[in-house]
Backbone as JSON Lines, residues from 0, in Angstrom:
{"i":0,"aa":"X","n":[0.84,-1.19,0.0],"ca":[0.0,0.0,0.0],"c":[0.88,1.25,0.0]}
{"i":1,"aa":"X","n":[0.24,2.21,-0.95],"ca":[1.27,3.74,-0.56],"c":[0.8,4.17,0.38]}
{"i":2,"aa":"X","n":[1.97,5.21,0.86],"ca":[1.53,5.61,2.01],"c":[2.48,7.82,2.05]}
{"i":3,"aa":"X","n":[1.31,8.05,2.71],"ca":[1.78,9.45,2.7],"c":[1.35,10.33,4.08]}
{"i":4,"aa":"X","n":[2.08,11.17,4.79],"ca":[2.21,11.01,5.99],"c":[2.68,12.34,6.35]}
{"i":5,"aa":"X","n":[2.52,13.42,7.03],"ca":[2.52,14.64,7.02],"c":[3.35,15.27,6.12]}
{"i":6,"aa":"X","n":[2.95,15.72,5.07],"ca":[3.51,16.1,3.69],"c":[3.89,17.41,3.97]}
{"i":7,"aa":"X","n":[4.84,17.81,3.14],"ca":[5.23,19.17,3.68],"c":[5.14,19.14,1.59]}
{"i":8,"aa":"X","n":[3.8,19.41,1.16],"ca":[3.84,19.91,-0.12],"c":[4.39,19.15,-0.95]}
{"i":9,"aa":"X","n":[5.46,18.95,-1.15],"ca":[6.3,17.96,-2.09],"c":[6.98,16.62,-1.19]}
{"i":10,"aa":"X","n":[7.37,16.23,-0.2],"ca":[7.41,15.46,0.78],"c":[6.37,14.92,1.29]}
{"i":11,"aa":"X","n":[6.32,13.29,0.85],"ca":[5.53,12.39,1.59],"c":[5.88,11.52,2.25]}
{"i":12,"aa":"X","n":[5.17,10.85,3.14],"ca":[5.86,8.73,3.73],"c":[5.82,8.1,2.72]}
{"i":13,"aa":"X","n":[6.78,7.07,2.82],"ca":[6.49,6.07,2.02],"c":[6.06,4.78,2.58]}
{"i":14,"aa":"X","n":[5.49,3.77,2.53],"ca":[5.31,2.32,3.16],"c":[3.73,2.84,3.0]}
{"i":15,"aa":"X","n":[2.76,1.23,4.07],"ca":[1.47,1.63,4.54],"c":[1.52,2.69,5.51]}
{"i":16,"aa":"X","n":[0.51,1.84,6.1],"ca":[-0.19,2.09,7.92],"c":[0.55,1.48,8.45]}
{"i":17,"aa":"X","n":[1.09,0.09,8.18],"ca":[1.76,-0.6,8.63],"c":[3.03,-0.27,9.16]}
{"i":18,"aa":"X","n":[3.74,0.66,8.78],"ca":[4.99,1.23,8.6],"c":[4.85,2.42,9.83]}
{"i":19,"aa":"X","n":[3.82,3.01,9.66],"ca":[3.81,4.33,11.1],"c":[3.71,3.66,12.47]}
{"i":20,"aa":"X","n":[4.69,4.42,12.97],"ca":[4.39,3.67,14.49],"c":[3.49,4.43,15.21]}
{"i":21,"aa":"X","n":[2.72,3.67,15.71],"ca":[1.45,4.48,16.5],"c":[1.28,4.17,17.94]}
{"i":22,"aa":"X","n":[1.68,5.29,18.87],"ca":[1.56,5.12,20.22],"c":[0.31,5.86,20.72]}
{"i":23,"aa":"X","n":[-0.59,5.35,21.79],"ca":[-1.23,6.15,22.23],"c":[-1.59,5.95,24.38]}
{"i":24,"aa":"X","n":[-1.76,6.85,24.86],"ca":[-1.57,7.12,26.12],"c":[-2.56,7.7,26.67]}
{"i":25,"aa":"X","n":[-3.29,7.53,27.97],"ca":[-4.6,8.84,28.33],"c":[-4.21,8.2,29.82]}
{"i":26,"aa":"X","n":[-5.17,9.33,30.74],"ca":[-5.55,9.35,31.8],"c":[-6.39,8.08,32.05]}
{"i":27,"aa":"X","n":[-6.47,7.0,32.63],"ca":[-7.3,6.61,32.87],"c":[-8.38,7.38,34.07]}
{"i":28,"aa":"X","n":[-8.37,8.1,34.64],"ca":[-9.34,8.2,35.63],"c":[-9.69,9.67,35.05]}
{"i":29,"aa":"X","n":[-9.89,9.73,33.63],"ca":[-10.14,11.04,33.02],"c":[-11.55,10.55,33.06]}
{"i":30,"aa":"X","n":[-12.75,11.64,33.04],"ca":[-14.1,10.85,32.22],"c":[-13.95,11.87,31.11]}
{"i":31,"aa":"X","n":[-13.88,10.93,30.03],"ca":[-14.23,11.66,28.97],"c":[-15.55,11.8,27.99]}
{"i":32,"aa":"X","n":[-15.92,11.25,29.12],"ca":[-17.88,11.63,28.63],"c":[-18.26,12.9,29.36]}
{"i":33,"aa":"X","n":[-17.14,13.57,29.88],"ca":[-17.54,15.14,30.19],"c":[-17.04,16.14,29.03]}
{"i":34,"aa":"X","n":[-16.42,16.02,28.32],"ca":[-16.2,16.68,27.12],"c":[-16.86,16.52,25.73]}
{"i":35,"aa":"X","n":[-17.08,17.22,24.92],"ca":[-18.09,16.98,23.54],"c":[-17.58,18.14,22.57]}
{"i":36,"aa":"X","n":[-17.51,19.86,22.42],"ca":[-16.72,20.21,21.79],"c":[-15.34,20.32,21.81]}
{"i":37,"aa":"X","n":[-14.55,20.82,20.71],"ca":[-13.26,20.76,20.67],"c":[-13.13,21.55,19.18]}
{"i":38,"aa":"X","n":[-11.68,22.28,19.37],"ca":[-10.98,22.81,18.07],"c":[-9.01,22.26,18.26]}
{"i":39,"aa":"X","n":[-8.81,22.43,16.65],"ca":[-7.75,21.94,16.82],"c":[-7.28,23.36,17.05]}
{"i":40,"aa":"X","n":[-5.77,23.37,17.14],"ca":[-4.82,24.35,17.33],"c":[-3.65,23.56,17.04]}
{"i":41,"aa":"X","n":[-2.72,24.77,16.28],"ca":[-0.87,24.66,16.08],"c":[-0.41,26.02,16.66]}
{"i":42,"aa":"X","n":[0.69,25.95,16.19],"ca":[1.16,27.02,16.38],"c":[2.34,27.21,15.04]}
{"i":43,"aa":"X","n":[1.48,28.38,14.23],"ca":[2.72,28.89,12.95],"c":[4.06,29.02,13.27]}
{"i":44,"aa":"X","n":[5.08,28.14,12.5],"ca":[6.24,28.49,12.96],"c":[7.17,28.89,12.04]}
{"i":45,"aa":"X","n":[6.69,29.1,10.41],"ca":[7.75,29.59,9.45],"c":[8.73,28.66,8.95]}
{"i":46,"aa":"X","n":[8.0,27.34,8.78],"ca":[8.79,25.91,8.72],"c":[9.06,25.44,7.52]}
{"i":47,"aa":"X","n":[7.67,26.37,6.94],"ca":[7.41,25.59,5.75],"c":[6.27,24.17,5.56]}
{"i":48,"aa":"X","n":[5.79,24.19,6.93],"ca":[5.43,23.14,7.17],"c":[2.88,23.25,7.53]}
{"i":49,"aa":"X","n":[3.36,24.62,7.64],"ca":[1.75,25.05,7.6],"c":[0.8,24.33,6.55]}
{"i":50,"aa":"X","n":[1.23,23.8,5.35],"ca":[0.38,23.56,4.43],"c":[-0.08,22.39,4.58]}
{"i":51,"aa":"X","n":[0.67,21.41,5.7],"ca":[0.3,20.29,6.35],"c":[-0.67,20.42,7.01]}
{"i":52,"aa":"X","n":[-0.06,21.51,8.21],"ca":[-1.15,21.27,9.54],"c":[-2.4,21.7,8.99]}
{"i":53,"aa":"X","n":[-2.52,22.27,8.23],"ca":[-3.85,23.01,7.63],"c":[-4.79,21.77,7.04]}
{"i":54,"aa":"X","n":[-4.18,20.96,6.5],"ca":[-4.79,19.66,5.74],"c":[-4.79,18.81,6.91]}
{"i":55,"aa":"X","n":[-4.06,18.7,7.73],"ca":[-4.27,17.53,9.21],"c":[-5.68,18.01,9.81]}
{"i":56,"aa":"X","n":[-5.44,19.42,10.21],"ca":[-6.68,19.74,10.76],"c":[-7.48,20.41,10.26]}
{"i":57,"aa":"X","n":[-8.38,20.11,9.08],"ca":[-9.14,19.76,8.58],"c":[-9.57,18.32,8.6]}
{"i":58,"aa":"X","n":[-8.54,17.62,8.35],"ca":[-9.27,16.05,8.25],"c":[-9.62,15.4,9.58]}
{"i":59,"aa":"X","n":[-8.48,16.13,10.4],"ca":[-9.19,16.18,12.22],"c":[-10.28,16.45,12.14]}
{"i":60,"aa":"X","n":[-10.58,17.8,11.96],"ca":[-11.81,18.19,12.08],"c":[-13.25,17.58,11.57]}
{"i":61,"aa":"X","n":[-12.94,16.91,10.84],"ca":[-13.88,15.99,9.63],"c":[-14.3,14.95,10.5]}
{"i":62,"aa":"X","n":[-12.95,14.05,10.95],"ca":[-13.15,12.82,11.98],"c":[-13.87,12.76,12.73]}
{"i":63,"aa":"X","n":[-13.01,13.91,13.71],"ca":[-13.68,13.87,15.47],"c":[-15.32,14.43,15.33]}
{"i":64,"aa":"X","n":[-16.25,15.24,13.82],"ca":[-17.59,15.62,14.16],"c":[-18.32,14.12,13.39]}
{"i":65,"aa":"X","n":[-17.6,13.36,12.89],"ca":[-18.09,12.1,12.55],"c":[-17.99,11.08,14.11]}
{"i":66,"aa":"X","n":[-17.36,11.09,14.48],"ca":[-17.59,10.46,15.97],"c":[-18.3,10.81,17.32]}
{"i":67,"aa":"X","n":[-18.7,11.87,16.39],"ca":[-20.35,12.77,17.28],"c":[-19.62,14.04,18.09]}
{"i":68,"aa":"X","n":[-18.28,14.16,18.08],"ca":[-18.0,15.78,18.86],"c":[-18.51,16.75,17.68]}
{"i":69,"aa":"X","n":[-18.39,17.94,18.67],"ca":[-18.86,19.13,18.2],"c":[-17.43,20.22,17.53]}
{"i":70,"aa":"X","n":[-17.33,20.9,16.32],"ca":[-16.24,21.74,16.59],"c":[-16.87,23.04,16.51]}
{"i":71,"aa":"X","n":[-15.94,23.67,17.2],"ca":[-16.33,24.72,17.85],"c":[-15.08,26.15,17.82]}
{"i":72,"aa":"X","n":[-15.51,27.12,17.8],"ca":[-14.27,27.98,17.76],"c":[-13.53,28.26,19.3]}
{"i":73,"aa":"X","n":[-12.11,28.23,19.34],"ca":[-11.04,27.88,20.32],"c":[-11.78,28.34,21.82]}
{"i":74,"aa":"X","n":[-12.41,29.79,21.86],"ca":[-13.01,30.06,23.25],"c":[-13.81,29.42,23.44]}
{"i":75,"aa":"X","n":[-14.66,28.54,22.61],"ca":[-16.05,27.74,23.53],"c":[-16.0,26.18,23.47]}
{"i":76,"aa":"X","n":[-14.85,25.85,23.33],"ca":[-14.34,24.33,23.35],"c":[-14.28,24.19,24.54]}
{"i":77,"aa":"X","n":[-14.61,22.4,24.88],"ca":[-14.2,21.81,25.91],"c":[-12.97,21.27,26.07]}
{"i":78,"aa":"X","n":[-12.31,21.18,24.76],"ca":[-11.14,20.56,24.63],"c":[-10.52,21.27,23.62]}
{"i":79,"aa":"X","n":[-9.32,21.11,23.37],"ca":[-8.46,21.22,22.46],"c":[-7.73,20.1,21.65]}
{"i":80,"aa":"X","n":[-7.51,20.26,20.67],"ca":[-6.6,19.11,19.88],"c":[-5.53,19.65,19.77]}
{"i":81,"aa":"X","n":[-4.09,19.53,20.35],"ca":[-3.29,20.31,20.35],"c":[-2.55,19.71,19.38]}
{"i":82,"aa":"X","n":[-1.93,20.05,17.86],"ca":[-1.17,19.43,16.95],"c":[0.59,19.95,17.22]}
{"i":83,"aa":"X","n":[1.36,19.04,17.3],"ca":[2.92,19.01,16.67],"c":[3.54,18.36,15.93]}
{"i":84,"aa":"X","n":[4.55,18.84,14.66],"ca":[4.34,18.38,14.13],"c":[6.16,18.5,13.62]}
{"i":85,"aa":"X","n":[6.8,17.63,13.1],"ca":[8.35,17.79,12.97],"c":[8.79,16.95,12.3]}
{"i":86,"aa":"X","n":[9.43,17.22,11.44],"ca":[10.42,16.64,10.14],"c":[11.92,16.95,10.07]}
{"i":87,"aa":"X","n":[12.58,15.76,10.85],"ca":[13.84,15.93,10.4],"c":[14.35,14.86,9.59]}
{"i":88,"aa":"X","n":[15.9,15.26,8.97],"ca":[16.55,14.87,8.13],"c":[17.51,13.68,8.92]}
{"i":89,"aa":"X","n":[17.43,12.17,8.13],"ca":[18.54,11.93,9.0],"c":[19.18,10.57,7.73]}
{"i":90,"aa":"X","n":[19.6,9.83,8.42],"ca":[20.3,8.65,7.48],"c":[20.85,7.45,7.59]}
{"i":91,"aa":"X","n":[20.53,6.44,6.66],"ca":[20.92,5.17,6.85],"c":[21.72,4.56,5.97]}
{"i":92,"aa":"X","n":[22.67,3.61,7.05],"ca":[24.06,2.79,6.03],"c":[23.16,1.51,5.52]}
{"i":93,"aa":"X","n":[23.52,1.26,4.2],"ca":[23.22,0.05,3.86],"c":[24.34,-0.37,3.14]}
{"i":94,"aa":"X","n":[25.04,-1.57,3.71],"ca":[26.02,-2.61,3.05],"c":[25.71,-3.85,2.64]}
{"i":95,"aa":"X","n":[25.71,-3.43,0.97],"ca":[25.25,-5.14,-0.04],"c":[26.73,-5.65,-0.14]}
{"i":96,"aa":"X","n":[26.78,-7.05,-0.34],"ca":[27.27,-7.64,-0.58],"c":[27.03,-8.96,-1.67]}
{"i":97,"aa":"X","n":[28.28,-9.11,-2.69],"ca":[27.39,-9.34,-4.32],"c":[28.74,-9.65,-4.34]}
{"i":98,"aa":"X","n":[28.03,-11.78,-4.78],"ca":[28.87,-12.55,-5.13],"c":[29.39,-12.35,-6.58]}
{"i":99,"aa":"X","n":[30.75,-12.2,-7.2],"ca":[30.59,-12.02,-8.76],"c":[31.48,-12.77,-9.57]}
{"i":100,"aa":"X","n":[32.36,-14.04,-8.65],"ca":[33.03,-15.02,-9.37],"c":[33.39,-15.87,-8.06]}
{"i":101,"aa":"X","n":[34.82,-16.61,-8.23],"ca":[35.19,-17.55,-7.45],"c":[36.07,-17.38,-7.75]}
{"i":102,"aa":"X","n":[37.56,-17.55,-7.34],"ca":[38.76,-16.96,-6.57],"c":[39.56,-18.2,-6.24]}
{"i":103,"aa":"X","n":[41.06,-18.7,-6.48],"ca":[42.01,-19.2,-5.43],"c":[42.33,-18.76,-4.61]}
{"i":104,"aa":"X","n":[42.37,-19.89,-3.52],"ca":[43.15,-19.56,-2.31],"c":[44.15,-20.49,-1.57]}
{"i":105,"aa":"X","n":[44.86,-20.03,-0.75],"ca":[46.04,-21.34,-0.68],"c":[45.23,-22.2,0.66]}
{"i":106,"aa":"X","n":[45.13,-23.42,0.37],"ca":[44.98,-24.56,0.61],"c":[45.31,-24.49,2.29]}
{"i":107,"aa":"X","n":[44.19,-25.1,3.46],"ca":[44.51,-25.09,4.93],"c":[44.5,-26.44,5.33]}
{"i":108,"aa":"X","n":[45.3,-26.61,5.92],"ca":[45.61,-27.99,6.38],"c":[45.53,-28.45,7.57]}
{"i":109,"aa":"X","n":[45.06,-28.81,8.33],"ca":[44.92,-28.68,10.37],"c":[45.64,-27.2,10.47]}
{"i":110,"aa":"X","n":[45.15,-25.99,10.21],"ca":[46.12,-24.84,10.49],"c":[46.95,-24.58,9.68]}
{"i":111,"aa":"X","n":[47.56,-25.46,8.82],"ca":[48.81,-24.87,8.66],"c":[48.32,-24.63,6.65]}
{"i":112,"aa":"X","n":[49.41,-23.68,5.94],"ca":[49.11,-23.06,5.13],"c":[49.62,-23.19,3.79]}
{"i":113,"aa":"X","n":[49.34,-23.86,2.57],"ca":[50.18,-24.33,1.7],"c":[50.47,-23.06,0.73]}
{"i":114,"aa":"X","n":[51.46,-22.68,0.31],"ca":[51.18,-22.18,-0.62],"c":[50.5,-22.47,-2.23]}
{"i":115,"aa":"X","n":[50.57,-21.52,-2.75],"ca":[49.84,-21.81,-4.35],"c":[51.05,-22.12,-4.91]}
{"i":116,"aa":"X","n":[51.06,-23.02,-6.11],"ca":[52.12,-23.9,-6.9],"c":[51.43,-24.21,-8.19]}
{"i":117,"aa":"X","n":[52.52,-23.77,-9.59],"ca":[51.59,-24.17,-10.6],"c":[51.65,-25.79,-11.09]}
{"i":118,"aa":"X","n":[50.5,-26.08,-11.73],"ca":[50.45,-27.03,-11.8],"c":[51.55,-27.87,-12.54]}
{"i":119,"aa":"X","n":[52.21,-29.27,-11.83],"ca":[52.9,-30.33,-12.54],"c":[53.88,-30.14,-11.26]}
{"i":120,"aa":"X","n":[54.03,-29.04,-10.5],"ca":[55.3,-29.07,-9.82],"c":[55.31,-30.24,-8.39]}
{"i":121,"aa":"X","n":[56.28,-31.12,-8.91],"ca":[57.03,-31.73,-8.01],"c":[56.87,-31.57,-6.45]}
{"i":122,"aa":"X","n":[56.08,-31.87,-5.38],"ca":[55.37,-33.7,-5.42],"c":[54.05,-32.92,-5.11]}
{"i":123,"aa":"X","n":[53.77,-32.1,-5.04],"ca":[52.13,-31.72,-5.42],"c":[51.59,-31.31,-6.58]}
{"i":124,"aa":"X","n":[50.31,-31.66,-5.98],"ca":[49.3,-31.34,-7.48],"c":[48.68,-30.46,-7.19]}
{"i":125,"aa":"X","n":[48.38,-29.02,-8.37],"ca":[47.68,-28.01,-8.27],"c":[45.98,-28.42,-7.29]}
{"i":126,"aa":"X","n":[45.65,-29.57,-7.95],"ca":[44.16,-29.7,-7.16],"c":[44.61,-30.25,-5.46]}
{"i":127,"aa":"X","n":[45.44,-30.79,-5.31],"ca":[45.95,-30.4,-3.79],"c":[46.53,-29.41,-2.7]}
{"i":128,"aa":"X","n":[46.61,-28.39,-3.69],"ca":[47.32,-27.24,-3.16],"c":[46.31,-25.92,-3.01]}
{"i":129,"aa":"X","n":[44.85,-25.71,-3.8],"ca":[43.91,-24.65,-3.39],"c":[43.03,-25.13,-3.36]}
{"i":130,"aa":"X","n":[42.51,-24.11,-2.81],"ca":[41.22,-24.07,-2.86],"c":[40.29,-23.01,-3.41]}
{"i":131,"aa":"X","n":[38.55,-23.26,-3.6],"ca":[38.21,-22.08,-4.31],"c":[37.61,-21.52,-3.29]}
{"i":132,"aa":"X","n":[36.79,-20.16,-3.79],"ca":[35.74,-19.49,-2.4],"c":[35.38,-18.62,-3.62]}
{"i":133,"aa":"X","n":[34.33,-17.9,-3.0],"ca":[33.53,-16.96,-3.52],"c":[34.38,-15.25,-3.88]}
{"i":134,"aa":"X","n":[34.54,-14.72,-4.58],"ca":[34.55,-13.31,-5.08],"c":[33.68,-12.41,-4.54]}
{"i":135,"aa":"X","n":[33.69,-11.71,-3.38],"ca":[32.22,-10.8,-2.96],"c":[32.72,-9.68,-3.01]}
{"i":136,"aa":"X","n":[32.39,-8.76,-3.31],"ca":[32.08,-7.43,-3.59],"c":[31.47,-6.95,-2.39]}
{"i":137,"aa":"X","n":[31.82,-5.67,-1.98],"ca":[30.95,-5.34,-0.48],"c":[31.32,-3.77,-1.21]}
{"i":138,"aa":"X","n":[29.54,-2.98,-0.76],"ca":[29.73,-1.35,-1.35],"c":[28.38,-1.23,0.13]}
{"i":139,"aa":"X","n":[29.15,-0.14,0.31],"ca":[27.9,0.43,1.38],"c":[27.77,1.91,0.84]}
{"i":140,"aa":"X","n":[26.6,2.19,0.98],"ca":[26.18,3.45,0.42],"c":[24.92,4.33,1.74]}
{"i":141,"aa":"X","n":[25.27,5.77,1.66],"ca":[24.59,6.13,2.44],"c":[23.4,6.84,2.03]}
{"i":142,"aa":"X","n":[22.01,6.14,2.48],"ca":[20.58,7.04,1.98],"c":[20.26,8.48,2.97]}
{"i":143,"aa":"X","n":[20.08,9.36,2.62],"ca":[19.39,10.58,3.27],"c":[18.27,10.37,3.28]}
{"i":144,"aa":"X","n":[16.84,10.97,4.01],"ca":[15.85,10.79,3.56],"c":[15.53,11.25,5.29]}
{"i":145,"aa":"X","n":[14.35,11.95,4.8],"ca":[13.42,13.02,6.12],"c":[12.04,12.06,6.78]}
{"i":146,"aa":"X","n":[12.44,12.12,8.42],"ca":[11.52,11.49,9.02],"c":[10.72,12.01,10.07]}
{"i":147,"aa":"X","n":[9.34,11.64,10.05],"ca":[8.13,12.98,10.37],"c":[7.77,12.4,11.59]}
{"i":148,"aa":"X","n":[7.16,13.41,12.6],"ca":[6.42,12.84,13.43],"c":[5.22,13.83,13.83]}
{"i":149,"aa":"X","n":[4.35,12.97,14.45],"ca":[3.39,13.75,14.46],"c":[2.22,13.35,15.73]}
{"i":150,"aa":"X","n":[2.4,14.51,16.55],"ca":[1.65,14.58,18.45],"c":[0.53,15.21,18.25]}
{"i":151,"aa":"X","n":[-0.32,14.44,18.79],"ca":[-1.68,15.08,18.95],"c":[-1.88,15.12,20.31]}
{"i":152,"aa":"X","n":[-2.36,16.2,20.63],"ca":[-2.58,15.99,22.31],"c":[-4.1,16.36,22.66]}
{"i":153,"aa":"X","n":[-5.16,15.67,23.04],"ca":[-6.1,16.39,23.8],"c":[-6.11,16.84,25.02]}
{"i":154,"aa":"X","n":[-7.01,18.29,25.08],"ca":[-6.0,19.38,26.43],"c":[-7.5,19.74,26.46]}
{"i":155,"aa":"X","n":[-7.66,19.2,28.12],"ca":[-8.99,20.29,28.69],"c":[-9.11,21.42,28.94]}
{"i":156,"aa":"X","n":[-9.59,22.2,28.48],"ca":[-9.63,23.25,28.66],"c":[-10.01,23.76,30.22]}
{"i":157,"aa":"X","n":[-10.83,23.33,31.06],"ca":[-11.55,23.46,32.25],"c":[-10.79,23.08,33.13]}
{"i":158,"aa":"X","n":[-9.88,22.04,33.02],"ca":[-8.79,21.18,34.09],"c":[-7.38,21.65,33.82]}
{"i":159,"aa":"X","n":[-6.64,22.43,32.81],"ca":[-5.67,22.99,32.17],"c":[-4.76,21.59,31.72]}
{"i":160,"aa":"X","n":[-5.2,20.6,31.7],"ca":[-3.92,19.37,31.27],"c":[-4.69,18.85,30.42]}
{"i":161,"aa":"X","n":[-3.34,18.22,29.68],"ca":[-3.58,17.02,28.82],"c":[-3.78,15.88,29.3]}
{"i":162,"aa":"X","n":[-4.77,15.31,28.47],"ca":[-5.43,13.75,29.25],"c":[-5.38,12.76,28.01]}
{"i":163,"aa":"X","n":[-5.15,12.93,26.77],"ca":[-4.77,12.33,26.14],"c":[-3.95,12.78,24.89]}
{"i":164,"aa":"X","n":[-3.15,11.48,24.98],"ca":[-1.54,11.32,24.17],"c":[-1.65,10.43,23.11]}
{"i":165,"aa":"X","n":[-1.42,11.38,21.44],"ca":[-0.64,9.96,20.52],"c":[0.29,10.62,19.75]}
{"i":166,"aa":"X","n":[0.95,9.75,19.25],"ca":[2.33,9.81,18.16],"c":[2.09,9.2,16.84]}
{"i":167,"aa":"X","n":[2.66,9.28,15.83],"ca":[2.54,8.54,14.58],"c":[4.19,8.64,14.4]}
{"i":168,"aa":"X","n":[4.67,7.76,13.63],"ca":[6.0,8.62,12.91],"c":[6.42,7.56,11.4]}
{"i":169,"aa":"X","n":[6.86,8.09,10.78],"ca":[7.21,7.74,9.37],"c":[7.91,8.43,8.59]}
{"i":170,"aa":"X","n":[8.36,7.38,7.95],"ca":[9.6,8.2,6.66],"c":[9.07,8.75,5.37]}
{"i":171,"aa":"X","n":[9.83,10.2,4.98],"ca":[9.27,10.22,4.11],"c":[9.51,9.92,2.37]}
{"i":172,"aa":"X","n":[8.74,9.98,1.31],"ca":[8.84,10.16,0.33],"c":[8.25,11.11,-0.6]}
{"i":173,"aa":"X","n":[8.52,10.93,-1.9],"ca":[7.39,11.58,-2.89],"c":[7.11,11.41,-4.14]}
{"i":174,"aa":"X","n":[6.47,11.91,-4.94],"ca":[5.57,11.63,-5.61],"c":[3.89,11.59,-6.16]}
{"i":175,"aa":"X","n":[3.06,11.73,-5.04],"ca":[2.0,11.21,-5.16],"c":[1.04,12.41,-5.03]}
{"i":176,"aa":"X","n":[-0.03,11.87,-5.45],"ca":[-1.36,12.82,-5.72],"c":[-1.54,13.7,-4.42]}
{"i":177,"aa":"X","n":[-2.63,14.8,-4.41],"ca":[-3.28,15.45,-3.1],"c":[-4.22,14.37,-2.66]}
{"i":178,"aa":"X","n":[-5.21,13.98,-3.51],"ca":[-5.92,12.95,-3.39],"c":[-5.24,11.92,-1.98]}
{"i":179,"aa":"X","n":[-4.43,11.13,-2.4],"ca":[-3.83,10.06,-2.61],"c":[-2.91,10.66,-0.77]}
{"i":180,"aa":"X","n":[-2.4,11.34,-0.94],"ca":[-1.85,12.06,0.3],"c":[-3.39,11.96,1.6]}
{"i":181,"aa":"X","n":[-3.92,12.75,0.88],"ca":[-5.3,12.81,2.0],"c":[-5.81,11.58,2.86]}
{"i":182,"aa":"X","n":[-5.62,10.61,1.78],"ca":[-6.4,9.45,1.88],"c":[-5.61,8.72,3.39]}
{"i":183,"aa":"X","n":[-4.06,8.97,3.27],"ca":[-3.31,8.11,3.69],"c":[-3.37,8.49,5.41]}
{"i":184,"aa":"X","n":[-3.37,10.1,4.89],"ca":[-3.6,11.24,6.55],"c":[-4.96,10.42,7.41]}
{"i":185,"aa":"X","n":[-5.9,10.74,6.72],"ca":[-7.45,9.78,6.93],"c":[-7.11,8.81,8.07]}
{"i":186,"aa":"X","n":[-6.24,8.07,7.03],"ca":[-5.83,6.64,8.0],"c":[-4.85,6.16,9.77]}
{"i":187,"aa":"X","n":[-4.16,7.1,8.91],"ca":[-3.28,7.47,9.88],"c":[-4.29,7.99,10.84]}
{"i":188,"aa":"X","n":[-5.22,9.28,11.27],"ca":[-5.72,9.84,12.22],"c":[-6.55,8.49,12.71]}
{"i":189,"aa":"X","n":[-7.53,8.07,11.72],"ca":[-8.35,6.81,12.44],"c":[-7.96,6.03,12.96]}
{"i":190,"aa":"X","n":[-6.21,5.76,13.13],"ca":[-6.1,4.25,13.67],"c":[-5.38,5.06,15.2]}
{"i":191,"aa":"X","n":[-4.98,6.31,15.31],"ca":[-4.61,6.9,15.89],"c":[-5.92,6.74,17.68]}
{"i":192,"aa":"X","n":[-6.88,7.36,16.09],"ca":[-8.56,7.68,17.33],"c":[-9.18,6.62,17.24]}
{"i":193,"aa":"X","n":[-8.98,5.65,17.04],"ca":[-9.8,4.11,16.88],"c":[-10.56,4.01,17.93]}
{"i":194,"aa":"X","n":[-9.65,4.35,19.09],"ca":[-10.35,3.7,20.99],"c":[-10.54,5.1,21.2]}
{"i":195,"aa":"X","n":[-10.74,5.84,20.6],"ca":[-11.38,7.14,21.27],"c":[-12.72,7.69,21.31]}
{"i":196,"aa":"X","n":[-13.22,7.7,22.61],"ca":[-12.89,7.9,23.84],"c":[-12.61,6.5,24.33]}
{"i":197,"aa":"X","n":[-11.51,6.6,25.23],"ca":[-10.84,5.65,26.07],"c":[-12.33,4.86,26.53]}
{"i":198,"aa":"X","n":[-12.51,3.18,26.67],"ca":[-13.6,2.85,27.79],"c":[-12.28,2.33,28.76]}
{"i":199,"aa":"X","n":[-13.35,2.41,29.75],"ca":[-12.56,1.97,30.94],"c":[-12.52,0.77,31.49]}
């Protein structure tokens, strides 16, 4: 499955759902059958990265009034959806190794080490004196590539704390549609809010 995952415009995830790691955390002795509206909130930071949160929360917003909350503008919420959201750059070694012939080698004997001798010479025989092994090739190469994460926090407004915690995180790629991006965000939030509200 493709997968696309807080896009910063031209930057997407690549993999599924499968691929984001998804943590989530709450209060248990929260009731959260005392809360019903809510707005999201970020905070602009000149990242480059606004054109995301703007599409996250929206599709937040879409979710949580499909699961019967109310949204509401920031002063008359019961809650808040507090979004963060961060993309850094980082990198991984990968070393292949690629068989591409077979090779002499001098011949081991309980330990000890024959040399190589061409063949006919006096009192050994070339097929007693090596042996073969593999030719491997070893290249390690280093990938760059930007990895996202992304905190949602619900924050009571009435109690001043957060009572519930999740994370997503994934690597990114690109390529792919707005469409196709949206779809993937969708997923990501639902499996995020699956058990939301917490039962007890």
């Amino acid at each position: 499955m493709k997968s696309w995952f807080l896009a910063v415009i031209t930057a997407i995830f690549i993999g599924g759902c499968s691929t984001a790691e998804i943590q989530v955390d709450y209060d248990p002795e929260y009731k959260f059958s005392s809360i019903s509206s809510f707005s999201v909130v970020y905070t602009n930071q000149n990242d480059g990265k606004d054109f995301s949160r703007d599409r996250i929360s929206k599709l937040l917003n879409a979710y949580m009034q499909e699961k019967g909350y109310v949204s509401v503008e920031k002063s008359a919420a019961d809650f808040y959806i507090i979004m963060h959201l961060d993309v850094q750059k980082k990198s991984q070694i990968e070393t292949n190794y690629e068989t591409i012939g077979i090779r002499p080698v001098p011949y081991m004997y309980l330990g000890a080490t024959r040399p190589l001798q061409p063949a006919g010479v006096y009192p050994f025989r070339t097929t007693g004196m090596i042996a073969m092994e593999p030719d491997v090739r070893v290249t390690t190469r280093t990938h760059e590539y930007e990895d996202g994460s992304l905190v949602l926090e619900v924050f009571d407004v009435k109690e001043n704390r957060v009572v519930w915690h999740g994370t997503a995180n994934d690597r990114l790629s690109t390529g792919y549609s707005q469409e196709e991006k949206s779809e993937y965000l969708k997923k990501v939030i639902s499996e995020l809010f699956k058990d939301f509200p917490p039962k007890k």
